[in-house]
C-alpha positions in Angstrom: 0.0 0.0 0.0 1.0 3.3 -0.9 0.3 5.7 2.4 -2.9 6.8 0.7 -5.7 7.2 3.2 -9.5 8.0 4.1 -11.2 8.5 7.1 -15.5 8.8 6.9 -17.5 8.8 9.2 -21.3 7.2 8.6 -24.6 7.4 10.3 -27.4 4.8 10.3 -30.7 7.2 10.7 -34.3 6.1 10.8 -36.9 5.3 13.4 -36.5 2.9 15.8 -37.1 -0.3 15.5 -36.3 -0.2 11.9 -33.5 -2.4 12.0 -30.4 -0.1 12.3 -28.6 -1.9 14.7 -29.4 -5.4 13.5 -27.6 -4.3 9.9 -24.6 -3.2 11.5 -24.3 -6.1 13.5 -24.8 -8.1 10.1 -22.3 -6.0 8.6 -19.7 -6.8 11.1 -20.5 -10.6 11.0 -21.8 -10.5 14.8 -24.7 -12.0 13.3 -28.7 -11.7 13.5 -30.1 -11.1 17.1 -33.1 -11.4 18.5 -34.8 -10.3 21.4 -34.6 -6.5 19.8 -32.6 -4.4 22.4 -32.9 -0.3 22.1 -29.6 1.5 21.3 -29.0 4.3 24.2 -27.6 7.2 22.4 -25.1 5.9 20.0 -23.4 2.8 19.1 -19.8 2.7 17.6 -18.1 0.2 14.9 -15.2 0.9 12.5 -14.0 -1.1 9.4 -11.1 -0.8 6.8 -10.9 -1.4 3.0 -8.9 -1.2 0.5 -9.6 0.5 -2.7 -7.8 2.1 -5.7 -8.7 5.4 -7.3 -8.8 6.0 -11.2 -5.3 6.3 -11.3 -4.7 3.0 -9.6 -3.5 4.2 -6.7 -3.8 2.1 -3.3 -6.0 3.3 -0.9 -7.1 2.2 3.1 -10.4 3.5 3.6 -11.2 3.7 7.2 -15.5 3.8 8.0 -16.6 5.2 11.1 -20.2 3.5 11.4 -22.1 5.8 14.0 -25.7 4.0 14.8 -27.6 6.7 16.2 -31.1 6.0 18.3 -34.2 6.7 16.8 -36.4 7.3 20.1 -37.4 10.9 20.1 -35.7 11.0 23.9 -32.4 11.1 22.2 -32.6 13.8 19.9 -30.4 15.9 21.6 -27.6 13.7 22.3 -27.6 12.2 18.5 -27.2 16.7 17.7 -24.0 16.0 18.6 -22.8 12.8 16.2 -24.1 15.0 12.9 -20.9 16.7 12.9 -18.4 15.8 9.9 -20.7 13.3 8.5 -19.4 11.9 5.1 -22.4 9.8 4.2 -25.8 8.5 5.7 -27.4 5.3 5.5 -31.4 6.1 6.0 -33.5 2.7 6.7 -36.8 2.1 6.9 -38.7 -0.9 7.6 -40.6 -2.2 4.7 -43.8 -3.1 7.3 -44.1 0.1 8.5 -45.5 3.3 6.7 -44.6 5.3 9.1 -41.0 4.6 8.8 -40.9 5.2 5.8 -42.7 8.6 5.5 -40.4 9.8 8.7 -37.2 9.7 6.0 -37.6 13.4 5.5 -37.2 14.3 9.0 -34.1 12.7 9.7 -32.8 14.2 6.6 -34.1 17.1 7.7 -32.3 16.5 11.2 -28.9 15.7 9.5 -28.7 18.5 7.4 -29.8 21.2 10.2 -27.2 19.4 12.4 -24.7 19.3 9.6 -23.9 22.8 8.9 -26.8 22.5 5.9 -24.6 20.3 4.1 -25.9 17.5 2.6 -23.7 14.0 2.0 -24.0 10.8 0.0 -27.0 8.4 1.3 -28.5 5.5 0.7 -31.8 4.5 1.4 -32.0 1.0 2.6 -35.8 -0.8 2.7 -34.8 -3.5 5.5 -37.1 -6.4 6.4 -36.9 -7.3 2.8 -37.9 -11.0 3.9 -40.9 -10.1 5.1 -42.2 -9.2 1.8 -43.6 -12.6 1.5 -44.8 -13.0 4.9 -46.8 -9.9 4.8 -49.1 -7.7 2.9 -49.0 -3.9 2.4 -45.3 -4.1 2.7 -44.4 -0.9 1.2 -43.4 -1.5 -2.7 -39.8 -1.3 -3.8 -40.7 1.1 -6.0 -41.4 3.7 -3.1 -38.0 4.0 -2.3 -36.7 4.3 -5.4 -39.0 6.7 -6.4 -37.9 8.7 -3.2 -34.6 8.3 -3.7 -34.9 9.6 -7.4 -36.4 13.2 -5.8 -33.9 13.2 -3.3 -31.3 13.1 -5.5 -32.5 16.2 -7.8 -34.3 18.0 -4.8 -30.8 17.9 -2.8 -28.5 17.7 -6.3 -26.4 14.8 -4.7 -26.8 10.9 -5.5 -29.1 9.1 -2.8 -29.5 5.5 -3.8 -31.5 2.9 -2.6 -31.3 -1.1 -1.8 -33.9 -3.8 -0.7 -32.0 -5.3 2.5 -32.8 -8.1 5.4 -30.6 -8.0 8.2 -32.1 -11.0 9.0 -30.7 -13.0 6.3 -28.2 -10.6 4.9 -29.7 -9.9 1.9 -27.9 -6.8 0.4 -26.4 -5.8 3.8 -23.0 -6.0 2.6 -24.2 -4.0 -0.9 -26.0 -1.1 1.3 -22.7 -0.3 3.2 -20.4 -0.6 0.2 -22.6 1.2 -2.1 -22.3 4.5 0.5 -19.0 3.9 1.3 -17.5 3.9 -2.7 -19.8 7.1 -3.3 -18.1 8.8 -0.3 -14.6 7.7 -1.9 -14.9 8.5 -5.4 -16.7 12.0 -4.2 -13.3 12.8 -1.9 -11.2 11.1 -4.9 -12.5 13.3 -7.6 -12.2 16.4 -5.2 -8.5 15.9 -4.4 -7.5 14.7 -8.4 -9.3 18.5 -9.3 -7.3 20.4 -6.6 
């Protein structure tokens, strides 16, 4: 490796119950729990990858994953953990409306608490495997259609993944996916300097 690195740092946003918690634990191979337990404030992981830039240069990018409560009772404290975000991860649970149609507040909540500066997301629909199980699970095409507006309302790429933290579905693919936007945005900044 050449001595090329990144630090980001990451927030998982959305209601609680939605799931947050359970992806990162996925994430980080600590596996699927149940009973659900609440996260008190904040919860802290980090992982390292390498990547290579257009130029081919060797990279070590370091994530700071930040998984921030989504009980109202914390808003204060999670105020403080918007500072120098690089990217969000915004999830919803695909059984609950209401999750979903509380995205635009925790935007709203980053942004305000962010210095107005909107970063790279992606919207993840977790509880994918319930789809089946379930009906009026809210349609894929919700969140992509949200994550289109997003993108031209705010002028920065939001994408968006069907995930299950439950059986890993796409967990990997929801982190990666933010985590190569936030590197080829701070590439291509750095390569025009």
């Amino acid at each position: 490796m050449s001595g090329n690195s990144l630090s980001c740092k990451i927030v998982l946003l959305g209601d609680a119950r939605v799931g947050k918690t359970s992806l990162r634990r996925t994430f980080f191979g600590e596996g699927f729990q149940k009973p659900y337990e609440v996260t008190i404030g904040a919860d802290f992981a980090a992982k390292r990858f390498g990547m290579n830039d257009k130029k081919d240069q060797n990279w070590m990018v370091t994530s700071n994953i930040w998984d921030l409560s989504g009980q109202n009772k914390f808003k204060i404290i999670r105020e403080t953990y918007y500072k120098g975000v690089s990217g969000a991860l915004m999830v919803y649970d695909i059984s609950r409306q209401e999750t979903f149609d509380s995205i635009q507040t925790w935007i709203n909540e980053l942004v305000d608490n962010n210095k107005e500066h909107m970063v790279p997301m992606v919207i993840i629909a977790n509880k994918a495997d319930l789809m089946e199980e379930m009906e009026n699970t809210i349609p894929a095409e919700k969140g992509r259609e949200l994550a289109i507006k997003l993108t031209e309302e705010y002028d920065q790429p939001v994408q968006f993944i069907e995930a299950s933290a439950k059986t890993g579905h796409n967990v990997g693919a929801s982190f990666e996916m933010l985590i190569a936007q936030i590197f080829n945005d701070f590439v291509t900044n750095v390569l025009n300097q």
